[in-house]
C-alpha positions as CSV (number, residue, x, y, z in Angstrom):
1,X,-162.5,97.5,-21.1
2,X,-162.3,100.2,-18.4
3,X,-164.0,99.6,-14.8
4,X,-164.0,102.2,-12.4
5,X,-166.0,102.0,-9.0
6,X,-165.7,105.2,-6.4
7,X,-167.7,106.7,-3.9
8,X,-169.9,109.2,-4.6
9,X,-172.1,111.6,-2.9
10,X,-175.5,114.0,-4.0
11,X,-173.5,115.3,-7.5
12,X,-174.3,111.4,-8.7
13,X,-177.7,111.0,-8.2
14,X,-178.6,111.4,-11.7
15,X,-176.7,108.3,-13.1
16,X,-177.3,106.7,-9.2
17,X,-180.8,106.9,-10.1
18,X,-180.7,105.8,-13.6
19,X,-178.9,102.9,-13.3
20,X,-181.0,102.0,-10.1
21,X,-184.3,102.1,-12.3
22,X,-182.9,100.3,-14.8
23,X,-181.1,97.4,-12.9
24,X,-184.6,96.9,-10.9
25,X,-186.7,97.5,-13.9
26,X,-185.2,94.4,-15.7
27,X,-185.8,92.2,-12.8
28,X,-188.6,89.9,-12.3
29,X,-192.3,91.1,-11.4
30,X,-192.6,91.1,-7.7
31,X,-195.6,91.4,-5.1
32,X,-195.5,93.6,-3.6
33,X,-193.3,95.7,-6.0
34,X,-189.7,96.4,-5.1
35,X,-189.1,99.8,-3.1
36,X,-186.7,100.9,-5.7
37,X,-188.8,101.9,-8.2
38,X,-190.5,104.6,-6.5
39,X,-187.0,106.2,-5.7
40,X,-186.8,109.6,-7.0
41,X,-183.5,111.9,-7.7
42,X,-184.2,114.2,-4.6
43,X,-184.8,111.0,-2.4
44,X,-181.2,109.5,-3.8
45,X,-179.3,112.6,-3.7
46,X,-180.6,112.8,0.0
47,X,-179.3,109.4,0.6
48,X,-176.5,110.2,-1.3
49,X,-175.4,113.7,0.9
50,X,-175.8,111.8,4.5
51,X,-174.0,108.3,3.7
52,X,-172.9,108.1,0.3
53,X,-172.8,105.4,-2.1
54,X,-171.0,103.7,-5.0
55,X,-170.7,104.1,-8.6
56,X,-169.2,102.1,-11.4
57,X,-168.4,103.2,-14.5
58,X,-167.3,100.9,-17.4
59,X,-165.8,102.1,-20.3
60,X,-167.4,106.0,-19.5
61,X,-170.9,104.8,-19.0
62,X,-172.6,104.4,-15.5
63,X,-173.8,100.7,-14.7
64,X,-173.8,99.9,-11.5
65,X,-174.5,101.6,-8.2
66,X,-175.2,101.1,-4.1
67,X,-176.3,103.3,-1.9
68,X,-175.1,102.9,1.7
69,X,-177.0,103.4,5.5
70,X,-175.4,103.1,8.6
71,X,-176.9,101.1,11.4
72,X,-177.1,100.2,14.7
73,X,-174.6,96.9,14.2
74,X,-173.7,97.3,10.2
75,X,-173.6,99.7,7.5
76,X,-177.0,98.2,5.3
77,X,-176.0,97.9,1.2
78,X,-179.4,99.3,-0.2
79,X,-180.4,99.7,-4.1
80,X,-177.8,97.5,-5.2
81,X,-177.8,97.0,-9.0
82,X,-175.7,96.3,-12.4
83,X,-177.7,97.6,-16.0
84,X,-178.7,94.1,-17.8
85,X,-176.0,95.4,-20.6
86,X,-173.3,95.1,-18.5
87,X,-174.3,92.2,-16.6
88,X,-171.8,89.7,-16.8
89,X,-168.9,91.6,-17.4
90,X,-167.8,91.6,-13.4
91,X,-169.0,95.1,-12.5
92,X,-171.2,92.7,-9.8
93,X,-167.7,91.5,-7.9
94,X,-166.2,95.0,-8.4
95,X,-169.0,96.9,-6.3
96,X,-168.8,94.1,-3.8
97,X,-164.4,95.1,-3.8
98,X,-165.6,98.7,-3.6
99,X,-168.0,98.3,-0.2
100,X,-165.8,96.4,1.6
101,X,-163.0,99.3,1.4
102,X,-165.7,102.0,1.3
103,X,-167.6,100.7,5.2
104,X,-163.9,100.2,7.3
105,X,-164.4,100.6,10.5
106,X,-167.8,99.3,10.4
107,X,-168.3,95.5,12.3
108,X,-170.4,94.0,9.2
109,X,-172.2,94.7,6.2
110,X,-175.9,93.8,5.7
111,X,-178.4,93.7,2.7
112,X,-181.8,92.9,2.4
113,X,-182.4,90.4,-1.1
114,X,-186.0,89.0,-2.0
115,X,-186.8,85.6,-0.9
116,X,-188.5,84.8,-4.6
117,X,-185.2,85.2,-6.1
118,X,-183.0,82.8,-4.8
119,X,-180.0,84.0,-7.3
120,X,-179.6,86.8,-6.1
121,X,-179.5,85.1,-2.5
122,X,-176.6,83.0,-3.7
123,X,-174.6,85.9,-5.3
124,X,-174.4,87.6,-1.9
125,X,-173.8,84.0,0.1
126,X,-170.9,83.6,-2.7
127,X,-169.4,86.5,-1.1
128,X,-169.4,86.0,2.0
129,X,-172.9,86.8,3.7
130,X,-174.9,84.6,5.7
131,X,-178.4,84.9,6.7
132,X,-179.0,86.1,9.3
133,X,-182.5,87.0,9.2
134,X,-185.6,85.8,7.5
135,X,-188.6,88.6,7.6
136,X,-191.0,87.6,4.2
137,X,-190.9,89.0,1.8
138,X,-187.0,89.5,2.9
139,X,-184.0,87.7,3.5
140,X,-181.1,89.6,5.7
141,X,-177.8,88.5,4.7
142,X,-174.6,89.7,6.9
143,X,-170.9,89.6,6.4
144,X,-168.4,90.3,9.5
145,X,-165.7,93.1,8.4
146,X,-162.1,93.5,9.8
147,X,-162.0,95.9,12.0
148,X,-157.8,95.9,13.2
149,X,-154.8,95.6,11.1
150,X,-151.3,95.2,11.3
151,X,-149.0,97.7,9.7
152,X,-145.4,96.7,10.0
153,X,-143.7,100.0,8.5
154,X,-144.6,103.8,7.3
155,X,-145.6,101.8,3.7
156,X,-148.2,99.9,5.1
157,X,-149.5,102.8,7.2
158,X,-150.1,105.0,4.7
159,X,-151.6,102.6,2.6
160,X,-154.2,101.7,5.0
161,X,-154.4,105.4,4.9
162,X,-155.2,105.7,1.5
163,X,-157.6,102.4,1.9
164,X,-159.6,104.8,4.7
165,X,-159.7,107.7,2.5
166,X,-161.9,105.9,-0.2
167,X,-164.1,105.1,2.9
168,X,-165.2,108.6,3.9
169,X,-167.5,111.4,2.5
170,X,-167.7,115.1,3.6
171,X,-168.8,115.3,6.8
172,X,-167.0,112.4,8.3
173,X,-164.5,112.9,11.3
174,X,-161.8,111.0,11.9
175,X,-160.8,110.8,15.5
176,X,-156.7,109.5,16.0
177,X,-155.6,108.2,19.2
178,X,-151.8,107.0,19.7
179,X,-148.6,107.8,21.1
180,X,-146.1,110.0,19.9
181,X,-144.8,108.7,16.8
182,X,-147.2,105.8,16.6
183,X,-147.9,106.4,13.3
184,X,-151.3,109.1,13.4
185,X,-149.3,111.7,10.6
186,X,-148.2,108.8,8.3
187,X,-151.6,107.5,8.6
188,X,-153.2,110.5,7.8
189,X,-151.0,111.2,4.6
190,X,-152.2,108.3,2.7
191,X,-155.6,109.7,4.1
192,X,-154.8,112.4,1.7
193,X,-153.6,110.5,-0.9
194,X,-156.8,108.1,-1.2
195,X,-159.3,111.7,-0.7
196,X,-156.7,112.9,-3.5
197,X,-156.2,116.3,-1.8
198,X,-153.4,119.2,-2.3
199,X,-150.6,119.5,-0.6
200,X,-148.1,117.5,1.3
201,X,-149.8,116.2,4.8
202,X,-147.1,117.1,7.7
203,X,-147.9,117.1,11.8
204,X,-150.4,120.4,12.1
205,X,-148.7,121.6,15.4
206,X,-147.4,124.3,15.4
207,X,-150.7,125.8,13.2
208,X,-153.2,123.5,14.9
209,X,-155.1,122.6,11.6
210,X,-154.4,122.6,8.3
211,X,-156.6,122.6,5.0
212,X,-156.0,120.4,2.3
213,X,-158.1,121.2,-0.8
214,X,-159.6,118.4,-3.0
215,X,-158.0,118.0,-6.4
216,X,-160.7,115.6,-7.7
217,X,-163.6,117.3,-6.8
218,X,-164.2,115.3,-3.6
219,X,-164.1,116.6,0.0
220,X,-161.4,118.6,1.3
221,X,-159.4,117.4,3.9
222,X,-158.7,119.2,7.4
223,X,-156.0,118.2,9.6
224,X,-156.1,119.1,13.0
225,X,-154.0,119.1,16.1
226,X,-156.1,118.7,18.8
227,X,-152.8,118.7,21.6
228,X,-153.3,122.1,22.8
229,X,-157.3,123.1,22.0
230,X,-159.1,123.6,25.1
231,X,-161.9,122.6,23.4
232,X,-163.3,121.5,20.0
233,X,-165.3,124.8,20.2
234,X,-161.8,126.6,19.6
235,X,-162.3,125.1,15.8
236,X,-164.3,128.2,15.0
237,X,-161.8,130.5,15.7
238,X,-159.3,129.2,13.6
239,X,-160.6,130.7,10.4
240,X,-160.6,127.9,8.1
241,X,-160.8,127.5,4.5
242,X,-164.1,125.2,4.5
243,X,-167.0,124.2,6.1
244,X,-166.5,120.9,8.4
245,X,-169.5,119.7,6.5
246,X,-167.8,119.9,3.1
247,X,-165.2,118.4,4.7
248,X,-163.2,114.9,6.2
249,X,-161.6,116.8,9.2
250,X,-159.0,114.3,10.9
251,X,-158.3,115.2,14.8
252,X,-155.5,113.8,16.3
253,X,-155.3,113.5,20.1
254,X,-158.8,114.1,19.7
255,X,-160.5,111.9,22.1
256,X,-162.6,113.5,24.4
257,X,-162.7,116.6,22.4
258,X,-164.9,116.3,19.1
259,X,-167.6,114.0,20.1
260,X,-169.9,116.5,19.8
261,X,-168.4,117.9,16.0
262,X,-170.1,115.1,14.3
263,X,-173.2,113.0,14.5
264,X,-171.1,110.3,13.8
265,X,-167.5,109.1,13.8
266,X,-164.7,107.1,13.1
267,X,-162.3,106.4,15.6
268,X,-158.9,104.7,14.7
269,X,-156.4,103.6,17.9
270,X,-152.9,102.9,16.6
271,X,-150.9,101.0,19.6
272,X,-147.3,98.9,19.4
273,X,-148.0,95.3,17.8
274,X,-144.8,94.2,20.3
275,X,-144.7,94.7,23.8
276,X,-141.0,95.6,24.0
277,X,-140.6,99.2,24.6
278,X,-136.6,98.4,23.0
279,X,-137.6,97.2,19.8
280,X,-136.1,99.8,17.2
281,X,-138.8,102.0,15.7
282,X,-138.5,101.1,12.3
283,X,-138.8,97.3,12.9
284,X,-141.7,97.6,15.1
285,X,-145.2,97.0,14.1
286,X,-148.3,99.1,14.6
287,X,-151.8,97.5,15.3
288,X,-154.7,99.9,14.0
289,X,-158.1,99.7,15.3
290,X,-161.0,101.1,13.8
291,X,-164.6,101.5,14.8
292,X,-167.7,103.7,13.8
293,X,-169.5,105.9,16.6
294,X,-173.2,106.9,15.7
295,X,-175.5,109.3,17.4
């Protein structure tokens, strides 16, 4: 048996869709009728293009799929749903695995389940969720989400790198604050490794920004060095590749800057884990904060 679960974006909404009308279509008749089933491909696809979504694949066939919304306080799991043929068969647990690496950054996950099926109320408290809310015909269900981790060498940086690059969709900026050599370059190549780009990821400085095509299809990733832009405006002039909005552009040293590139961003703070300024490099620890911007 193969199982494959990866984030998607608008190119997916067919099988999003169909596996979305199936999975709801098989459960029990409800009043009033769940939202899902008036879902269309254009309204998925747009769902799809601004936030994304998940998609599992088992043994080459689509069965189950998510589609993602930030909000104020979480990132909302909307549409979830596994095909009654593959039920069973842990492509349930699997999307649950893929959500919590695809929403880092983000301070909890919510969904919405119906109150008249209390299984499917279990299911999420099994993993973690709690109610928080009760609005009939719904019950809200949260579950906090790490939002710092310790990385105690280049290893563990990168893949925590690689963990953020299944988290992000074209579009997304990635805003890296830290000292020199904290760790924002390593971080950023197993960025590049999770997006699957081209290319070996290297400190942008002396060419400002760098563009690493997708191999897989996916976004391309740009790597810039925001050290000596005046502004983020100076983006324009540097002839790139791609559109930011085909795009995960990473900024280092960009705080300040690129607030006003993106709607919405994540920003990742890498600081010493130690207080002693001594402590040889390569023993000492790096503490990585994350957290999602909106608006």
């Amino acid at each position: 048996m193969s199982l494959d679960v990866g984030r998607v974006g608008a190119e997916a909404a067919t099988d999003v869709l169909s596996v979305i009308r199936t999975a709801f279509a098989a459960r029990p008749t409800l009043d009033p009728p769940a939202d899902a089933l008036v879902e269309t491909e254009a309204s998925v696809a747009a769902e799809l293009r601004a936030h994304g979504g998940l998609l599992a694949i088992l043994d080459g066939e689509p069965v189950g799929a998510l589609l993602l919304r930030p909000g104020a306080d979480a990132m909302l799991v909307r549409r979830f749903g596994v095909v009654p043929t593959a039920q069973g068969r842990g492509v349930a647990k699997a999307l649950v695995r893929g959500v919590l690496d695809a929403t880092l950054g983000h301070a909890a996950l919510a969904v919405l389940a119906r109150e008249e099926l209390p299984a499917t109320v279990a299911f999420w408290e099994g993993h973690g969720f709690v109610v928080s809310e009760r609005r009939s015909p719904y019950v809200e269900l949260r579950r906090p989400l790490d939002t710092s981790w310790e990385a105690v060498d280049a290893d563990e940086m990168r893949a925590l790198g690689e963990r953020l690059g299944r988290s992000v969709h074209a579009g997304d900026v990635v805003v890296l604050t830290g000292e020199l050599g904290a760790g924002k370059t390593t971080l950023t190549q197993g960025l590049g490794i999770g997006l699957g780009v081209r290319g070996a990821v290297t400190s942008p400085t002396f060419v400002i920004a760098r563009v690493h095509p997708s191999l897989v299809g996916g976004p391309d990733l740009v790597h810039v060095d925001a050290y000596r832009l005046g502004g983020i405006d100076e983006l324009d002039d540097l002839d790139l590749d791609t559109s930011l909005d085909d795009a995960v552009t990473v900024v280092e040293w960009g705080a300040g800057l690129v607030e006003g590139l993106a709607e919405s961003r994540l920003e990742i703070t890498i600081t010493r884990a130690l207080a002693d300024e001594s402590t040889d490099a390569e023993l000492d620890p790096r503490v990585v904060h994350a957290r999602r911007v909106h608006g």
